[in-house]
C-alpha positions as CSV (number, residue, x, y, z in Angstrom):
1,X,9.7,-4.2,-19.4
2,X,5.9,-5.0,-18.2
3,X,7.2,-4.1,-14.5
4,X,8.8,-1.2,-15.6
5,X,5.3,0.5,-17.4
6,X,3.5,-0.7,-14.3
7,X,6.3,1.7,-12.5
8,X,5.4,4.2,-14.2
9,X,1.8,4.0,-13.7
10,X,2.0,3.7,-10.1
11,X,4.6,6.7,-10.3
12,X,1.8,8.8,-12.5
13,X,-0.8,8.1,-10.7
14,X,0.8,8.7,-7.1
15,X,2.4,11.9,-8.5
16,X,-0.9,12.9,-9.7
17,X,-2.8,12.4,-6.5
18,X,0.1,13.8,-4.3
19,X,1.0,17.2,-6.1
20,X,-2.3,18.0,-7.7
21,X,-5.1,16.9,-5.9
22,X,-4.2,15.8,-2.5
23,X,-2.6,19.0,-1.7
24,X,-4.4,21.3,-3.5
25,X,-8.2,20.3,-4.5
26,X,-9.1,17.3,-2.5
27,X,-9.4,18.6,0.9
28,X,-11.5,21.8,-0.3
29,X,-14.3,19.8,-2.1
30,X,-14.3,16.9,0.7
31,X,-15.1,19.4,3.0
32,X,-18.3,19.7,0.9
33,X,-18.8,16.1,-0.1
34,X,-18.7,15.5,3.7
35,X,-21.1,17.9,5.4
36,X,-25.0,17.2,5.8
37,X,-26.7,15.8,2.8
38,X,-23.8,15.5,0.5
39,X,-21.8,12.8,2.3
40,X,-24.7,10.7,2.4
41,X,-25.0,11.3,-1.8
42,X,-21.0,10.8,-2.6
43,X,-21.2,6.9,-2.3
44,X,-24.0,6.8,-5.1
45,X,-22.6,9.7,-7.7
46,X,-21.1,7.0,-10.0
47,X,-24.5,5.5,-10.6
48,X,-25.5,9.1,-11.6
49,X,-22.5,10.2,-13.9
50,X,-22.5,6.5,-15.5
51,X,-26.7,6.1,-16.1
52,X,-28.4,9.6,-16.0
53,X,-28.5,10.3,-19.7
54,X,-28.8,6.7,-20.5
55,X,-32.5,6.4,-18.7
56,X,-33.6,10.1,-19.2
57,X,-31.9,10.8,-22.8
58,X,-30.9,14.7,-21.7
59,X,-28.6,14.8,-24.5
60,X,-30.8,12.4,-26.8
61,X,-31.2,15.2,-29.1
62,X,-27.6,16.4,-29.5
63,X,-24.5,14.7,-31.7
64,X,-23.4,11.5,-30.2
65,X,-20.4,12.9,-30.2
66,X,-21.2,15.9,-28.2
67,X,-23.3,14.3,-25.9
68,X,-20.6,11.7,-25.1
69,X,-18.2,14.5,-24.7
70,X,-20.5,16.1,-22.3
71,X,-20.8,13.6,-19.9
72,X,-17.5,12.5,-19.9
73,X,-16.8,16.0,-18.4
74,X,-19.5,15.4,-15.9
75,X,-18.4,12.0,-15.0
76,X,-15.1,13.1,-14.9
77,X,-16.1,16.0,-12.5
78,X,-17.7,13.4,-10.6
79,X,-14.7,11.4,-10.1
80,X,-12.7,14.4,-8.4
81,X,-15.8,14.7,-6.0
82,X,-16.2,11.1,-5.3
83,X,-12.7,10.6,-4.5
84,X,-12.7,14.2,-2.5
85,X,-15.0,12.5,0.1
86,X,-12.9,9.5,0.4
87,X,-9.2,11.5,0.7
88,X,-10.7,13.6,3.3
89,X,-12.7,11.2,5.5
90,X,-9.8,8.3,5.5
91,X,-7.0,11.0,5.9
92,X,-8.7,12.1,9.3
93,X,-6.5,12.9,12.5
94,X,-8.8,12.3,15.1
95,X,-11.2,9.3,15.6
96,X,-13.2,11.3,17.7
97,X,-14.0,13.2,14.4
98,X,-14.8,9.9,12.6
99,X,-18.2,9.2,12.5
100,X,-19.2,5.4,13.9
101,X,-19.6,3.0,11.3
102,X,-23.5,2.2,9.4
103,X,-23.3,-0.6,7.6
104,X,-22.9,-2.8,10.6
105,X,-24.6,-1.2,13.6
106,X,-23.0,-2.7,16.7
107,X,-21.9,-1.3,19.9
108,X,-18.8,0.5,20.4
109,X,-18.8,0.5,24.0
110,X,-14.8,-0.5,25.3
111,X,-13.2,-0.4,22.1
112,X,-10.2,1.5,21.3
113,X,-10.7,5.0,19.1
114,X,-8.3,3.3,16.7
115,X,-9.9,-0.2,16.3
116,X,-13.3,2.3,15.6
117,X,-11.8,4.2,13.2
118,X,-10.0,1.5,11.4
119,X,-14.0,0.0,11.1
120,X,-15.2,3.0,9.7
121,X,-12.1,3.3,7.2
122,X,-12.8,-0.6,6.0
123,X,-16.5,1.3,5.7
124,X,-15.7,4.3,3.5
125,X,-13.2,2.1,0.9
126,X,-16.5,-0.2,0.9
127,X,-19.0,2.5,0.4
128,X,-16.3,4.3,-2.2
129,X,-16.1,0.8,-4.6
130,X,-19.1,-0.7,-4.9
131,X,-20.9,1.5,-6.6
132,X,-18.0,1.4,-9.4
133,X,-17.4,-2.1,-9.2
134,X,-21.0,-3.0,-9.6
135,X,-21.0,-0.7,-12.9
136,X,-17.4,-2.1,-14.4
137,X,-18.9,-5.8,-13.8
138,X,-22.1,-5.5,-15.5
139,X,-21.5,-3.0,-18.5
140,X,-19.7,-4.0,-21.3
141,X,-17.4,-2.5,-23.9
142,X,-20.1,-1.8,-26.2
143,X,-21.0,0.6,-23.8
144,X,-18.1,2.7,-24.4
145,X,-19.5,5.9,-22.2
146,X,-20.3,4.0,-18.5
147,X,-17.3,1.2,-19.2
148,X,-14.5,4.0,-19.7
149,X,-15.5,6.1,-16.8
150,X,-15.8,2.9,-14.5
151,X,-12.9,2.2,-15.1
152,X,-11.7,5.9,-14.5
153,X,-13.7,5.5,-11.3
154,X,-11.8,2.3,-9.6
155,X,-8.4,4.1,-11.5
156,X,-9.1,7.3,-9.4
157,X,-9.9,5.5,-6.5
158,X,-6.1,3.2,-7.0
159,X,-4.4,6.5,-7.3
160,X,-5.3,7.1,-3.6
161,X,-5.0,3.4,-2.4
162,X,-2.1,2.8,-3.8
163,X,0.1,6.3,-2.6
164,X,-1.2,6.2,1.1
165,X,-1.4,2.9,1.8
166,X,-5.2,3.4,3.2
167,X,-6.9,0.0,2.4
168,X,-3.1,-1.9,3.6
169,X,-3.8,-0.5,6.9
170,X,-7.0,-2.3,7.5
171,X,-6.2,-5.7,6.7
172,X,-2.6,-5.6,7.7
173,X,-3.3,-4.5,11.4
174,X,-6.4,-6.7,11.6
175,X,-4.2,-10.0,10.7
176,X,-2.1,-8.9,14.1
177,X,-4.9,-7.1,16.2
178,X,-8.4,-8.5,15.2
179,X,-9.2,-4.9,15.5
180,X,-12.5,-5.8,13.0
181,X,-13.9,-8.9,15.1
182,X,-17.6,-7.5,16.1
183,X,-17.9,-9.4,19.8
184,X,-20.8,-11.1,20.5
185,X,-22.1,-10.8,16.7
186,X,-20.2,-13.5,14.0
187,X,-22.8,-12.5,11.3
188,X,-21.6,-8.7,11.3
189,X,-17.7,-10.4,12.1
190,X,-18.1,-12.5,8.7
191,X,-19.5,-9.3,6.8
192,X,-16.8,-7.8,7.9
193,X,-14.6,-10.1,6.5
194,X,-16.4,-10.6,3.2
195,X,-15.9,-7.0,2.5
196,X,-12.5,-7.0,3.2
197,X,-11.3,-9.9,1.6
198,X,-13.5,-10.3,-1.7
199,X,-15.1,-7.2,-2.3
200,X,-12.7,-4.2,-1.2
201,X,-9.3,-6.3,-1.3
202,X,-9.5,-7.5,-5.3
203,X,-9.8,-3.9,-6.3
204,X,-6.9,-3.1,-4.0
205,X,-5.5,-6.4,-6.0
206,X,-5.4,-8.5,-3.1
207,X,-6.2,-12.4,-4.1
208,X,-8.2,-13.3,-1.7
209,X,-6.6,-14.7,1.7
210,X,-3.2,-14.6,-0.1
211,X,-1.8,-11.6,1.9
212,X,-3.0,-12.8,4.8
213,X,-1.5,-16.3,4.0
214,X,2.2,-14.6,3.0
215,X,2.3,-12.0,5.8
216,X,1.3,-14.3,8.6
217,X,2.9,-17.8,7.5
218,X,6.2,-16.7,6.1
219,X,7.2,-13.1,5.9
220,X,7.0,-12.9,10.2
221,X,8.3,-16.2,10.8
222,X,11.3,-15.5,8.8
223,X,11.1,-11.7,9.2
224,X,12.3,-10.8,5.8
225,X,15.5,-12.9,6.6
226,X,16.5,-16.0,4.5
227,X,13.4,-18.4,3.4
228,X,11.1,-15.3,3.2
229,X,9.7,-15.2,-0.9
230,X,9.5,-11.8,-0.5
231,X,12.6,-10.7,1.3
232,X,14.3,-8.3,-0.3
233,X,18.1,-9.8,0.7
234,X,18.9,-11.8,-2.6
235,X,18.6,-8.4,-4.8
236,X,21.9,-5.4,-5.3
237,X,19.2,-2.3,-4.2
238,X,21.3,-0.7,-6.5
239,X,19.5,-2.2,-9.4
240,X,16.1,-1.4,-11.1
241,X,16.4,-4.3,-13.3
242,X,17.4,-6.6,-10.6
243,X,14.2,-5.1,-8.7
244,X,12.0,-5.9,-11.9
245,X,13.0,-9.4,-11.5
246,X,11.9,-9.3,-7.8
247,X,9.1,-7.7,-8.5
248,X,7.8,-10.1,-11.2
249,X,8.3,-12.9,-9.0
250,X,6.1,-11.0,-6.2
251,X,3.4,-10.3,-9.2
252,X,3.9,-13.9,-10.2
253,X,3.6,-15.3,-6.8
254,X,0.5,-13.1,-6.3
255,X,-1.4,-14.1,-8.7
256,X,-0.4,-18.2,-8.8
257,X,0.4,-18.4,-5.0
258,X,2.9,-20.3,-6.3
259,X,6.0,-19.0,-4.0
260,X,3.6,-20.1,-0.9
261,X,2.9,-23.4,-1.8
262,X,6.7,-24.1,-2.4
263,X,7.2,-23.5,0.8
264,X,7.8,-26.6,3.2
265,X,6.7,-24.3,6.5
266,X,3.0,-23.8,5.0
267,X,-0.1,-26.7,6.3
268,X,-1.7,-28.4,4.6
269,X,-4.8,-26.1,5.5
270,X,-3.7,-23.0,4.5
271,X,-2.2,-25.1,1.5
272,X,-6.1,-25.8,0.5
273,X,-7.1,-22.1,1.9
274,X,-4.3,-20.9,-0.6
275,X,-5.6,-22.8,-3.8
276,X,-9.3,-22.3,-3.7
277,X,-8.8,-18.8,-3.1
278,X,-6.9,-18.4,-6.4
279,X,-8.8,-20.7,-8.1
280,X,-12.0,-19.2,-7.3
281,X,-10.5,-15.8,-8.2
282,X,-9.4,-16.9,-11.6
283,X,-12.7,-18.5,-12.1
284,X,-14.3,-15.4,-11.5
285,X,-11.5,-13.6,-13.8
286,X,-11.8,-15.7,-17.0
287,X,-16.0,-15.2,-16.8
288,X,-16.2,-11.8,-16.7
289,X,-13.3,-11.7,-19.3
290,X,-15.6,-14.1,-21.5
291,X,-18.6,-11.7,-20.7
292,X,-16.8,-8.6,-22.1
293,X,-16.6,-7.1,-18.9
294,X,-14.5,-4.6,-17.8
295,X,-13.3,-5.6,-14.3
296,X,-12.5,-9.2,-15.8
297,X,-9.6,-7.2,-17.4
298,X,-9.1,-4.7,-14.5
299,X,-8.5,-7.4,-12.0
300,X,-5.3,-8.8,-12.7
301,X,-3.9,-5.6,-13.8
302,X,-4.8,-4.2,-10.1
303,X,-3.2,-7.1,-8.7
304,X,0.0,-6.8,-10.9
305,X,-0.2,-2.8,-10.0
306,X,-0.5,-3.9,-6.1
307,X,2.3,-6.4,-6.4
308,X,4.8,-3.9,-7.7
309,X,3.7,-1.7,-5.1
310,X,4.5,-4.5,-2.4
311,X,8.3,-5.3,-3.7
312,X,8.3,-1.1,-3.2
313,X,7.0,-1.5,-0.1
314,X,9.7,-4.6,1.4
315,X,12.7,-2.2,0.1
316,X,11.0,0.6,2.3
317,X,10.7,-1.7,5.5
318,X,13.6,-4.1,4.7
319,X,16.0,-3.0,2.0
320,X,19.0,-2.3,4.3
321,X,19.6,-5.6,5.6
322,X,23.2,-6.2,7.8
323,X,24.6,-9.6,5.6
324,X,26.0,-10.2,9.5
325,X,22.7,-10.4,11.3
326,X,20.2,-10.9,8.3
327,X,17.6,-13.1,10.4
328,X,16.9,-10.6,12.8
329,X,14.1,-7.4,13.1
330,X,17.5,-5.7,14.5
331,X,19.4,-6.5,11.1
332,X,16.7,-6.3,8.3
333,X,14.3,-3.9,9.1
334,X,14.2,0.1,8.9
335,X,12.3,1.9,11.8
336,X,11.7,5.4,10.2
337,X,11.3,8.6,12.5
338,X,9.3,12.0,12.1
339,X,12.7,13.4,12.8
340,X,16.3,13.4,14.7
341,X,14.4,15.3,17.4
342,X,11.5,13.1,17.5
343,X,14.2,9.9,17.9
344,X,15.9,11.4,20.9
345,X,13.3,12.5,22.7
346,X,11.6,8.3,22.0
347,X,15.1,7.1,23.1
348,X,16.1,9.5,26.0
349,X,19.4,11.2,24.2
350,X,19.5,15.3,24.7
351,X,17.5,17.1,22.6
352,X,19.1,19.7,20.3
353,X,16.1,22.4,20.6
354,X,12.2,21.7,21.7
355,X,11.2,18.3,22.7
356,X,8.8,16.6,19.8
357,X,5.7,15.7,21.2
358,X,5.6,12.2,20.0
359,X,1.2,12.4,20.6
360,X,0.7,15.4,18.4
361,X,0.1,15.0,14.4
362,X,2.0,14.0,11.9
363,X,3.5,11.9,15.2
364,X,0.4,10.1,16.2
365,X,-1.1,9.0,13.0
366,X,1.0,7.9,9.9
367,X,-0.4,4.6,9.0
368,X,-1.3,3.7,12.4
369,X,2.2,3.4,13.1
370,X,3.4,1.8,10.4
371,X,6.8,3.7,10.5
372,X,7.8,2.1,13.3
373,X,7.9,-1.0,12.0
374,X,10.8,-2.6,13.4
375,X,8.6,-2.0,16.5
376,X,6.0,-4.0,14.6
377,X,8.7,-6.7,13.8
378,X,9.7,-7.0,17.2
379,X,6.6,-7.2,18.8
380,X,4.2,-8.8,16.2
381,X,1.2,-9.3,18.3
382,X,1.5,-5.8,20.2
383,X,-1.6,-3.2,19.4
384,X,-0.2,-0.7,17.1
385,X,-2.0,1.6,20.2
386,X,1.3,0.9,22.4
387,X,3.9,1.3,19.5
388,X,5.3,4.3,21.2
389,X,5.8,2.6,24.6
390,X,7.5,-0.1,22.8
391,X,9.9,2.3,21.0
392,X,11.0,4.2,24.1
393,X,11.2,0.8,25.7
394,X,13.5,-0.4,23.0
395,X,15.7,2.6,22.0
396,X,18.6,1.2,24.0
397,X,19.1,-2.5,21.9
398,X,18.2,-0.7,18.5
399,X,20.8,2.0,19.5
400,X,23.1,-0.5,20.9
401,X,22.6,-3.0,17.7
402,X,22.7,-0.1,14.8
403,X,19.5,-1.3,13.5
404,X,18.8,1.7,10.6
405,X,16.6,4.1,11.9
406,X,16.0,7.0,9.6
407,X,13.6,10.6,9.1
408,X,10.0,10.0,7.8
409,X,10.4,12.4,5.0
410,X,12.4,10.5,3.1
411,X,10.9,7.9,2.4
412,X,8.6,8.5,-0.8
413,X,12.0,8.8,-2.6
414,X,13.5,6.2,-0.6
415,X,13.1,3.6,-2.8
416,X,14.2,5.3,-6.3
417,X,17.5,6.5,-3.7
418,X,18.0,3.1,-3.7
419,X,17.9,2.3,-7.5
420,X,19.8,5.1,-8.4
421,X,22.2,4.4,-5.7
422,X,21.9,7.9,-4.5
423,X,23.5,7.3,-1.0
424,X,24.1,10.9,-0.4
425,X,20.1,11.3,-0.2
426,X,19.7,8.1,1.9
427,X,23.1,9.4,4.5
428,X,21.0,12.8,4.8
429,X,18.2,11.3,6.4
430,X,19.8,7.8,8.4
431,X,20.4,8.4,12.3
432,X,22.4,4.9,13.1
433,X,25.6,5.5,13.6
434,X,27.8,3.9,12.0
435,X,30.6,1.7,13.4
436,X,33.9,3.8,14.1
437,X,36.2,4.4,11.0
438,X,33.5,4.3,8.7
439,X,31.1,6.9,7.4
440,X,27.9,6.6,6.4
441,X,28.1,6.8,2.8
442,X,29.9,3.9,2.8
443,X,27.9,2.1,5.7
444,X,24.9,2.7,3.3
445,X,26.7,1.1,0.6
446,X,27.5,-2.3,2.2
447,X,23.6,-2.4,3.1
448,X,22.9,-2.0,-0.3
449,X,24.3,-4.8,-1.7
450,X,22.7,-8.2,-1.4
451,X,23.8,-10.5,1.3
452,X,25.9,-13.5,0.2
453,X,23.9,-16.2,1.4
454,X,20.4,-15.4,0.1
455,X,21.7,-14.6,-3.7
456,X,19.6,-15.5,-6.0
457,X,20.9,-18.0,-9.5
458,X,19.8,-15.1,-12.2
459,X,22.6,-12.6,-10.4
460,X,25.3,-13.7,-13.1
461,X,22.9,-12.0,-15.9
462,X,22.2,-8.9,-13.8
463,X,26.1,-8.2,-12.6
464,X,27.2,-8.1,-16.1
465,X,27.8,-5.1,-18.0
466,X,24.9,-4.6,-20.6
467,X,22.3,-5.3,-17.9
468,X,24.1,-2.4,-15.8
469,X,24.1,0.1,-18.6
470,X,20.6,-0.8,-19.7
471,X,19.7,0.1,-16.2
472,X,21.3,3.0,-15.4
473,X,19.1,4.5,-18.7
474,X,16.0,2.9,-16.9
475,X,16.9,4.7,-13.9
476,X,17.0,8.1,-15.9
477,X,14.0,7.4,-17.3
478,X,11.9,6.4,-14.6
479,X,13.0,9.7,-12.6
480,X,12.0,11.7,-15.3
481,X,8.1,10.5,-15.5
482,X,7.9,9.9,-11.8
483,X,9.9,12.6,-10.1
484,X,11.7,10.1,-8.1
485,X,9.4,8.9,-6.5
């Protein structure tokens, strides 16, 4: 049940930012928040909304009630600005738009645009949370007016993280490209890193180092085959409530690191890296819990929020695994497309209109190139920079192995498609062909169950019949708050 609220919150609060103010209202006030003065005064309008009547007593003189209501507006009009600038800066196109980083002067001389802009990206989610962060760690809940819209702030700010997938990008392409080392300056390098890793990350609710630990140790020596914690292969995709189970065990392991240290491949250094991280963040947890602060209590539930958003994320990447070839990239993970043009112009088959320019757009720039991330599985250490090289280069093996390759749209419902076992949506947007004799409906169907090998002990409980009508209401409800998405 608790993974299934936290669905919902994640499903509110991405609907929210996607149809309302990504679309509509962000990019028109961003524009503002970013030219001349005003980007320069964005970072520090929490402090404003949270302590202005507190030190100058504007409203000293009218109802607390009214006055409280009043600046809750404000604050709350605040918040749309705030996260305005952010949206529109980290949403940016082209890094010769983005501005060079300031909060660690270096020189930029050789690097790559994208290494650039993923600095000044790290830059803007560490200019966007401190401010917040600062406020929800020192007020307390007896300050009902700067505690609640703190909270709102680092909330506001989730919405964002959490839907595009902004903050992921950073630390996920530095771990395979050191895009953040600054050469020639290890002070600015371990700035860098704090930021990242204790300031930004635990309001993304990363544990510290844990990601890095799970990602680089496990998840890509196993590559979301057997032995990986987090491979989605034991689980019926089929099933939301076989998904809360997976889900609670990546939240559990999260938060305990306890799925890492069972693991017989780990050292015994990143065993110790592993433990002091989470006890340290614990430590720091159960303090600010004891001090009545808010962010003691907004911690975990970010981490729990960003570990339900991570189980989302393996059944986006690797939730159609072949039980036949379930250690390889080719046979558990799903390289997703702009389009069917897009993939035959990439792998040289005759295209049905205009050629795609594969450099333009949408193209270039979704997550770095986190789409192609069976690419990114077959060629861990290669700069996202050459991912479409590498997919020309390997069109004729993914072709030739039916790895599942399917359109880019699809896949913000991808994952409910899955639950609700809505293979008509999934065979509308999958390319591979399926093997002769079979059609893709039912191709899609075989992927969706779990492969034999890798099934977990608890599948008894979730293959009975109760469990299966308790989650096809779950299903039904879920759609209805979250759209399907």
């Amino acid at each position: 049940m608790l993974v299934f609220l936290l669905l919902v919150a994640t499903g509110i609060l991405g609907k929210y930012y996607f149809n309302r103010f990504g679309q509509k209202i962000g990019p028109s006030i961003g524009r503002v928040m970013n030219s001349g003065v005003f980007r320069y005064l964005a970072p520090i309008t929490p402090l404003f909304a949270l302590t202005f009547d507190g030190y100058l007593g504007v409203t000293a003189a009218l109802h607390p009630g009214v006055a409280g209501a009043i600046w809750s507006l404000v604050g709350l009009a605040t918040i749309e600005a705030y996260s305005a600038g952010l949206c529109f800066r980290s949403m940016q196109t082209s890094a010769a738009e983005i501005p060079r980083p300031t909060l660690w002067r270096i020189s930029w001389r050789g690097r790559r645009d994208s290494d650039i802009r993923l600095h000044r990206l790290l830059e803007v989610h560490v200019i966007y949370v401190i401010a917040p962060a600062v406020v929800a760690a020192t007020v307390t809940w007896h300050e009902p007016v700067p505690a609640i819209l703190s909270v709102l702030y680092l909330l506001r700010y989730l919405a964002f993280a959490l839907d595009f997938y902004d903050f992921e990008a950073v630390v996920h392409w530095h771990m395979h490209t050191r895009s953040l080392v600054v050469r020639g300056r290890p002070s600015a390098s371990t700035f860098v890193q704090v930021m990242m890793n204790y300031v930004v990350g635990p309001i993304n609710g990363y544990v510290p180092r844990l990601y890095e630990t799970e990602h680089m140790r496990l998840h890509h020596r196993y590559d979301s085959g057997p032995g990986d914690p987090y491979s989605p292969m034991p689980y019926r995709r089929t099933s939301l409530v076989e998904f809360s189970w997976f889900a609670t065990r990546v939240v559990s392991s999260n938060l305990t690191a306890a799925a890492f240290l069972a693991s017989r491949r780990l050292s015994w250094r990143w065993r110790r890296l592993v433990s002091l991280n989470v006890l340290g963040y614990w430590l720091v947890v159960v303090v600010l819990i004891v001090a009545d602060r808010p962010l003691g209590v907004l911690l975990p539930i970010f981490a729990a929020l960003h570990g339900v958003d991570q189980a989302k994320s393996q059944y986006k990447w690797h939730g159609l695994p072949d039980a036949d070839n379930p250690k390889e990239p080719l046979g558990n993970t799903i390289l997703w497309v702009a389009s069917e043009a897009a993939w035959r112009t990439a792998s040289g088959k005759v295209v049905l209109g205009e050629e795609i320019d594969l450099n333009d757009g949408f193209y270039r720039d979704w997550i770095y190139f986190d789409n192609y991330h069976l690419i990114h599985h077959l060629y861990p250490s290669a700069h996202f920079d050459r991912y479409l090289d590498l997919l020309r280069k390997s069109a004729p093996k993914i072709l030739a192995s039916r790895a599942i390759v399917m359109t880019l749209p699809a896949i913000t419902s991808s994952v409910f498609d899955m639950w609700s076992a809505n293979v008509d949506a999934l065979a509308q947007a999958l390319l591979t062909e399926p093997p002769e004799g079979m059609d893709k409906r039912e191709f899609l169907r075989r992927r969706l169950e779990p492969v034999p090998e890798a099934r977990h002990r608890e599948a008894l409980i979730f293959d009975s019949q109760p469990v299966r009508r308790l989650d096809a209401h779950l299903v039904r409800w879920l759609g209805f708050v979250t759209s399907g998405r």
